[in-house]
Structure formats: structure tokens, C-alpha cells
N, C-alpha and C positions, 0 to 999 in steps of 0.2 A: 504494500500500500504506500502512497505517495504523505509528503511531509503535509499533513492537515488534521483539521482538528479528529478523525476517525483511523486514525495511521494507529494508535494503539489499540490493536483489538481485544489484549484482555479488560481493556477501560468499555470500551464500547461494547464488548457483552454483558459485561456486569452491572454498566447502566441498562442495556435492556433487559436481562436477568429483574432485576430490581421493577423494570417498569409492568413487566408481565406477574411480578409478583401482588404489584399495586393493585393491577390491574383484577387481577384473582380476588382478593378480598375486596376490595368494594365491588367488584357485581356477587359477590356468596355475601356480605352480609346487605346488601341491597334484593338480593333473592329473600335472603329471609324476613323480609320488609314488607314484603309486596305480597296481597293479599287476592290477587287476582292472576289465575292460572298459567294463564297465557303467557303474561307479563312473566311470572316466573319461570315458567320452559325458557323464555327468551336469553331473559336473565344468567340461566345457569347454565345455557347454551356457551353464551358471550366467557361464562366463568371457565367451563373446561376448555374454550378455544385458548383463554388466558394461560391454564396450564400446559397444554400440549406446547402453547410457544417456548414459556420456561424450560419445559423437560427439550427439548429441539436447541432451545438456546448453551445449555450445558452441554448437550453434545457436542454442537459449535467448537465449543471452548475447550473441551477434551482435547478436540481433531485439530484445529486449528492454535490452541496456544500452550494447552498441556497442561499438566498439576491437577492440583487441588482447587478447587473454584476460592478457596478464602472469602474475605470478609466483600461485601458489595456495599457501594455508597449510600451516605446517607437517602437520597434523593434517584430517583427514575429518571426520563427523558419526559412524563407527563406530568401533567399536574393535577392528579389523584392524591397527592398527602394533602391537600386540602379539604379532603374529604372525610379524612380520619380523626379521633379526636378520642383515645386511650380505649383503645382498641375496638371501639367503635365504629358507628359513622357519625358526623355531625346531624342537626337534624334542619333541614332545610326548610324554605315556605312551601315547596309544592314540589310534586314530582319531575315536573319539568327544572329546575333546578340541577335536581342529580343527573338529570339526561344530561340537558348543557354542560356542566363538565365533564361526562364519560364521553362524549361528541370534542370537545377541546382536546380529554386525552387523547381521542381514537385518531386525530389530525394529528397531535403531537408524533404520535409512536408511527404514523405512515410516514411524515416527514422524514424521521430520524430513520428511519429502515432506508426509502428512494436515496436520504443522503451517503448514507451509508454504503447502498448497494454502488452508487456510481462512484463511489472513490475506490474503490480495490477492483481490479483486473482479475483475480483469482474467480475461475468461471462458479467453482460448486457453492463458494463462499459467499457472491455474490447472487446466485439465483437462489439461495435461499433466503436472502434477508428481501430481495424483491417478492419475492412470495409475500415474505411476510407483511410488508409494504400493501400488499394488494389485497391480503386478510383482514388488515385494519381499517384497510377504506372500504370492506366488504361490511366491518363493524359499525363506522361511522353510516352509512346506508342504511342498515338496519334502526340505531337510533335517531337515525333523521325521521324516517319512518312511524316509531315509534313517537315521538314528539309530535309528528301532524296528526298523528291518531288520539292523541291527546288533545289538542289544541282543536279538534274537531273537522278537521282538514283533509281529511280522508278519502273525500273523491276524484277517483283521479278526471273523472269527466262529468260534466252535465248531462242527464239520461236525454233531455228536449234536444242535445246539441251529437247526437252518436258518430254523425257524417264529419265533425273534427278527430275521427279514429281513423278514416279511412283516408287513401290516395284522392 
């Protein structure tokens, strides 16, 4: 990898190590919040995609920097420790709230993967942080989603209007 801020790859796993762990608990103790089914299939959906990234990211770091994982920063690439508050979650005005942040993290953590992917030449190393890049903006999609289904915005068309589907 070239001389830039992603050139240390045991730093830059371990920030996303860290951010996929964030990421795990606040959608598991946001699952256990939400009192409506659905929302929580989604929820714990979003939670194991969180761990399979972690368990993928340590392999990462096996193959590509070796050791022992050791201690990982205080802080992720997203901004989910906002969210936490002594093992917790904070409690916010409304559920849209906590989506808007999980939608900030889910841009943060695709950012940080696209930037990631484009600074290292190493093909295996780099199509799987693209992957993962394209996971989280699969995330971000979902709570976009989930937000206009909130906010009552649900339709994607006017039933009087159907000829705006077609050619």
C-alpha cells in the first residue's frame, strides 16, 4: 500500500474491527428495543451482517498482517459510540433518531471501506473491503427504507398515476 492515511493495515483493520463491533451492539441492543417484528428480523439481520464482517475482518488480519489481533482503538470509523451510554443505548426522542445515526454510521463505514479499497493494489485485499463497501451501502438502503416507512412515505407511486411505471 502506498504512503497514506490507510498504508497501515493493522490500524485500518482494527479501526474496522472496532467499527463492526459498534456496529453489533447497537443494532442487538436496538433489537431488543423494538417491539414490532418486523423491525426486529431487520434489526438482527443488520446485527449478524455486523458480525460476519468482524469474524471476515480478523481473518483479514491473520492473512494479511499476522499475530495476535491485540488491543483495538478506542473509537471505530463510525459514529455509533454516540449511541452508547454504560452499556447501554442512550434513549433518544423517537425512532427515527436511532435510524439517523445507524444511516451516518452505515455512510461512514462504506466511505472508509471505497477509501480503503482504492489505496492498496493487493487484488484479494482489496475486493474484499469493496465488498464490504457495497454491504454497507446495501445497509444504508435498507434504513433509508426503513425511515420513509416511518415517516409514512412508503409509496413508491400514486395508484391514479401507474403509466409513471411504465416506458
Amino acid at each position: 500500500m502506498g504512503e497514506n492515511k490507510y498504508a497501515d493495515k493493522a490500524s485500518l483493520l482494527k479501526s474496522a474491527i472496532k467499527s463492526e463491533i459498534d456496529g453489533f451492539t447497537f443494532y442487538d441492543l436496538l433489537a431488543r428495543e423494538v417491539n414490532n417484528s418486523d423491525a426486529k428480523r431487520r434489526l438482527e439481520s443488520l446485527r449478524d451482517d455486523e458480525a460476519r464482517h468482524r469474524a471476515g475482518l480478523i481473518d483479514l488480519y491473520r492473512k494479511h498482517v499476522g499475530g495476535e489481533l491485540g488491543a483495538l482503538p478506542a473509537e471505530g470509523v463510525s459514529p455509533l459510540e454516540e449511541a452508547f451510554v454504560k452499556g447501554g443505548l442512550k434513549k433518544f426522542k423517537s425512532e427515527v433518531e436511532y435510524i439517523n445515526l445507524a444511516i451516518k454510521a452505515e455512510i461512514a463505514a462504506a466511505k472508509f471501506y471505497k477509501e480503503a479499497a482504492a489505496s492498496t493494489d493487493e487484488t484479494d485485499f482489496k475486493d474484499i473491503l469493496e465488498q464490504l463497501s457495497d454491504e454497507e451501502n446495501g445497509h444504508y438502503e435498507i434504513l433509508m427504507a426503513e425511515r420513509e416507512a416511518l415517516a409514512g412515505n412508503y409509496h413508491w407511486f400514486i395508484a391514479d398515476s401507474a403509466g409513471a411505471m411504465e416506458d
